[in-house]
C-alpha positions in Angstrom: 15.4 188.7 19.7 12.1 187.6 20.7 9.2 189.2 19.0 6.2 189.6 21.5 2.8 189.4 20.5 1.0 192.4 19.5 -2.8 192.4 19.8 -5.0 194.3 17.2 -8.2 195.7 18.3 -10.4 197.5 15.2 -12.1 200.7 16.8 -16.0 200.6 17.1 -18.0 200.7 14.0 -14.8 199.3 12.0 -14.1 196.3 10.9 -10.0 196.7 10.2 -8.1 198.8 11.9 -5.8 202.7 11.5 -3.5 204.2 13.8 -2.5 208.1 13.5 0.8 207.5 15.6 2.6 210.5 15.7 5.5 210.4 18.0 8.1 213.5 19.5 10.6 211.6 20.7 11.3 209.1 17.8 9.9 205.5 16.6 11.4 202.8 19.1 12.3 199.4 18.4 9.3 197.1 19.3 9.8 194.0 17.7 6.4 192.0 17.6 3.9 190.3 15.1 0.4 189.9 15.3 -1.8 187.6 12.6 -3.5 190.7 10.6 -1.6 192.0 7.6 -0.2 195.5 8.3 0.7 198.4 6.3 2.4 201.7 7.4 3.3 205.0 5.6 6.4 206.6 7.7 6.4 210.2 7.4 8.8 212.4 8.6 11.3 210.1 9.8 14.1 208.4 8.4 16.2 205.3 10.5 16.1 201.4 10.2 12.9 198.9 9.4 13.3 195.4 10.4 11.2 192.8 8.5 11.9 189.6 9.3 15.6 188.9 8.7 15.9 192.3 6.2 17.2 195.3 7.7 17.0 198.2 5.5 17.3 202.2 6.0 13.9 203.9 5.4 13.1 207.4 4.6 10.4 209.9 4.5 7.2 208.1 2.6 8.0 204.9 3.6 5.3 202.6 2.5 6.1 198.4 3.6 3.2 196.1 3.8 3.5 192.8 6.1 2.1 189.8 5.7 0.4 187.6 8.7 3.3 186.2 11.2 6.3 188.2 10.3 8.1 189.6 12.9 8.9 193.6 11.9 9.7 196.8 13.5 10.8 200.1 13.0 13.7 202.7 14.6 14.3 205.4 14.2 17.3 208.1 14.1 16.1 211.7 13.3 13.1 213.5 12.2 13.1 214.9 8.5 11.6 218.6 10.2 12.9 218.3 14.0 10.2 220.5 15.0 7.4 218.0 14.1 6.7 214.3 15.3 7.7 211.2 13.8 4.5 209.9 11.9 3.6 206.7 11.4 0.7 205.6 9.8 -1.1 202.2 9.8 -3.6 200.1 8.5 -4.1 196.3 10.1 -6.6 193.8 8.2 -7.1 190.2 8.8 -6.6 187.0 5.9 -10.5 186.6 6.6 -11.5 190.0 6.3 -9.5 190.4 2.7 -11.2 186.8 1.6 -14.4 188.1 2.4 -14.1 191.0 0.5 -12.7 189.4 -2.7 -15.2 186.9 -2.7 -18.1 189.5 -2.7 -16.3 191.7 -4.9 -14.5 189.7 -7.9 -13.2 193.6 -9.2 -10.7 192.9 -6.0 -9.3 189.8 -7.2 -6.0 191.5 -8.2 -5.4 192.6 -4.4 -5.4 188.7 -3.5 -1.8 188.6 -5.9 -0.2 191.2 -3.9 -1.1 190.0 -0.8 0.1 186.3 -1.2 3.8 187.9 -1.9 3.7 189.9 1.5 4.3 187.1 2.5 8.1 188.3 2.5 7.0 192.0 3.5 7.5 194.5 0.2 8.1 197.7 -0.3 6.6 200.2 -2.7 7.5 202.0 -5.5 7.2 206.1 -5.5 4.4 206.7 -7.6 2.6 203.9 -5.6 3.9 206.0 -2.4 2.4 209.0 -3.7 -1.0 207.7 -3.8 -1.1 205.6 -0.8 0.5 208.5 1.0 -2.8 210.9 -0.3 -5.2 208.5 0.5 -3.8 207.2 3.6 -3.7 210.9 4.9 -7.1 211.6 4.2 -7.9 208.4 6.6 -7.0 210.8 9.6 -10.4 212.7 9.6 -12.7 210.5 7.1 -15.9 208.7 9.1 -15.6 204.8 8.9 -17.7 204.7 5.9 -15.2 207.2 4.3 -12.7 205.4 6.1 -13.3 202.2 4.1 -13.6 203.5 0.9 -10.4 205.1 0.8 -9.2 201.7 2.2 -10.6 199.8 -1.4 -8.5 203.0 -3.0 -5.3 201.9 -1.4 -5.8 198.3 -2.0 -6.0 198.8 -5.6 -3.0 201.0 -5.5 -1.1 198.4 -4.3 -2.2 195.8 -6.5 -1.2 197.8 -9.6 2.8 198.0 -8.2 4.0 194.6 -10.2 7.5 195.7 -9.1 7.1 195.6 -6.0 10.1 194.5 -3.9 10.3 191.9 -1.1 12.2 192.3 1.9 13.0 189.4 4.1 14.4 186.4 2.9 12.5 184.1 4.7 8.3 184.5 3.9 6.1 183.2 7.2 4.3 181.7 4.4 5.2 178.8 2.3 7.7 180.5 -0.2 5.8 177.9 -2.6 2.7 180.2 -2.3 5.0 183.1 -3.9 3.8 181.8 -7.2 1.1 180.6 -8.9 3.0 179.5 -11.4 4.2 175.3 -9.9 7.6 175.2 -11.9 8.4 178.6 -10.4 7.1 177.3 -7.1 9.5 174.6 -6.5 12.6 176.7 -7.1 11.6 178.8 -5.1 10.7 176.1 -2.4 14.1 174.8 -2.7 15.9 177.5 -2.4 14.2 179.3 0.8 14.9 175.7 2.3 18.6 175.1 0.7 20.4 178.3 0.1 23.1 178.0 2.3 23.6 174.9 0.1 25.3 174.7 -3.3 22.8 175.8 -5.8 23.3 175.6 -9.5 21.5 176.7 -12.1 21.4 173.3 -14.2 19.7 171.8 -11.0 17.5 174.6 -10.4 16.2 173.7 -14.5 15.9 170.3 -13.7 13.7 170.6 -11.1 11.8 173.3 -12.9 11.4 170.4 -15.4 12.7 173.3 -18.5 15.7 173.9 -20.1 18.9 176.0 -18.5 18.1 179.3 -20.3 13.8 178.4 -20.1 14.7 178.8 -16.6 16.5 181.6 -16.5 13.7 183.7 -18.5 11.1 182.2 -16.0 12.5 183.0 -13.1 13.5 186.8 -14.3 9.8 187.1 -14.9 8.3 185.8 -11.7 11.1 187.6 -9.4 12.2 190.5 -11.4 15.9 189.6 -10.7 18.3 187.3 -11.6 18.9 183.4 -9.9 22.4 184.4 -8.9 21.0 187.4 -7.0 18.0 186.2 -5.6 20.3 183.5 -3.7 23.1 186.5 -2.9 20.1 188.2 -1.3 19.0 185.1 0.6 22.7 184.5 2.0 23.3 188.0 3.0 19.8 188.7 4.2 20.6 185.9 6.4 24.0 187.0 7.5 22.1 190.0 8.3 20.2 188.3 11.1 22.7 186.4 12.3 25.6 189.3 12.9 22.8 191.4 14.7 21.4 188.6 17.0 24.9 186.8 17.5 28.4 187.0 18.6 29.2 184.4 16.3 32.5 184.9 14.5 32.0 186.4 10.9 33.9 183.8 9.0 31.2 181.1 10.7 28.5 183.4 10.0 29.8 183.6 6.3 30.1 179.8 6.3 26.4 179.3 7.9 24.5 181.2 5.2 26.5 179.3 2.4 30.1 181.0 1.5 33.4 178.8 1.9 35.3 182.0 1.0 35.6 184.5 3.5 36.5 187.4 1.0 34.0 186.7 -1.4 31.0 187.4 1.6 32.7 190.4 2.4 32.6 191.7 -1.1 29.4 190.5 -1.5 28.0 191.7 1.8 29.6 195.4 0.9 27.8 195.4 -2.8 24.5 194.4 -1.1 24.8 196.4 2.2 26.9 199.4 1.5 29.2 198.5 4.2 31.9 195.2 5.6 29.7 192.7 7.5 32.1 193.9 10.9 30.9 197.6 10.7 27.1 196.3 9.7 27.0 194.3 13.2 28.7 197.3 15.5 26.3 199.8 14.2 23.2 198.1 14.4 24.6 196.1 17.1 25.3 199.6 19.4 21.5 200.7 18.1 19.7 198.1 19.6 21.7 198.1 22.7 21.1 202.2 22.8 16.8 201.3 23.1 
């Protein structure tokens, strides 16, 4: 899949951008990128987001923000109330705008930290949802000034989620970026770059330049997971793109993202998906051909 260029134009007297799409017969699947970061509340809808290689189910209060580059779309499959729209609502900023802002205001600083990890795309947790979701609704009628403020609201919001999660497996960004933290940094550079490869731990602490266990604690703390599931996630995420976008054989697909045994991808690929890899590609497989 290609993903056309989307161009964002901020209205008159703004200098970002909002978008009260509301929608009767259903989100489609658009899949584009533009340079701005993007966020978007869902409301009312439930179906399939696509961030970069993640595919994930989404739900009513749906609240993902994108980083610059990344190719994403939405899709969905019913309304929550079939007798009101599908709601989507967005907010599109650019890297400049953001840097201005920080620099003027050093009580944004924080926002810079959660913006270098949407990188990846994240998702939100719910009582972050909650709030973006009141202040992103009051957006709809606010004046620009208004507008704006409730903007700096959100921002701050956001910054405050720590747990964050990201979704695709490969950031537009330098994964090195992810961090600030340079031990952490190279892992992470290695394996975004090498995770179809072997990867063991007692490499991972040499190049970390720490101890087997120092490493383990480090990396728990920068990711919030584990070293054996943050590469599990990579694979499969991975796997993920190339069953939807291929017709390549599953065992070659399992082989391409890293696993040698054909059984231990599918159990794998079932804990992580909820489904075997073969009824994860004919489902969203028979979607995409359905738009």
């Amino acid at each position: 899949m290609r993903a056309f260029f989307e161009a964002i134009i901020p209205d008159p007297g703004a200098s970002w951008a909002f978008l009260d799409r509301r929608l009767d017969d259903g989100i489609p699947f658009e899949w584009h990128h533009h340079p701005e970061y993007e966020l978007t509340l869902t409301l009312n809808s439930r179906g399939y987001r696509y961030i970069g290689d993640d595919v994930e189910p989404y739900d009513d209060g749906d609240l993902v923000l994108v980083g610059p580059g990344m190719p994403h779309s939405w899709l969905s499959r019913e309304a929550i109330d079939g007798s009101q729209p599908h709601v989507a609502l967005v907010v599109w900023f650019t890297r400049e705008w953001i840097s201005n802002l920080t620099r003027s205001f050093p009580e944004l600083q924080p926002v810079q930290g959660i913006l270098a990890r949407a990188a990846q795309g994240l998702s939100f947790g719910e009582a972050t949802r909650v709030a973006v979701a009141q202040a992103m609704i009051k957006m709809r009628g606010a004046t620009p000034a208004a507008r704006l403020l409730l903007l700096l609201e959100v921002l701050h919001a956001l910054s405050l989620d720590h747990a964050a999660t990201p979704l695709s497996n490969i950031a537009r960004d330098d994964p090195a970026q992810l961090s600030a933290e340079p031990r952490i940094a190279r892992v992470l550079q290695h394996l975004h770059t090498h995770f179809a490869e072997p990867i063991s731990a007692t490499a991972m602490a040499q190049l970390a330049c720490v101890s087997t266990s120092g490493l383990h604690r480090m990396f728990k703390r920068h990711t919030r997971t584990t070293l054996v599931d943050y590469v599990t996630r990579l694979r499969i995420g991975r796997a993920c793109s190339l069953l939807i976008s291929s017709a390549r054989p599953i065992a070659l697909v399992a082989n391409a993202v890293g696993y040698s045994n054909l059984s231990l991808f599918n159990r794998q690929f079932a804990r992580v998906k909820g489904e075997a890899p073969s009824a994860f590609r004919k489902r969203h497989q028979a979607v995409l051909a359905g738009q």
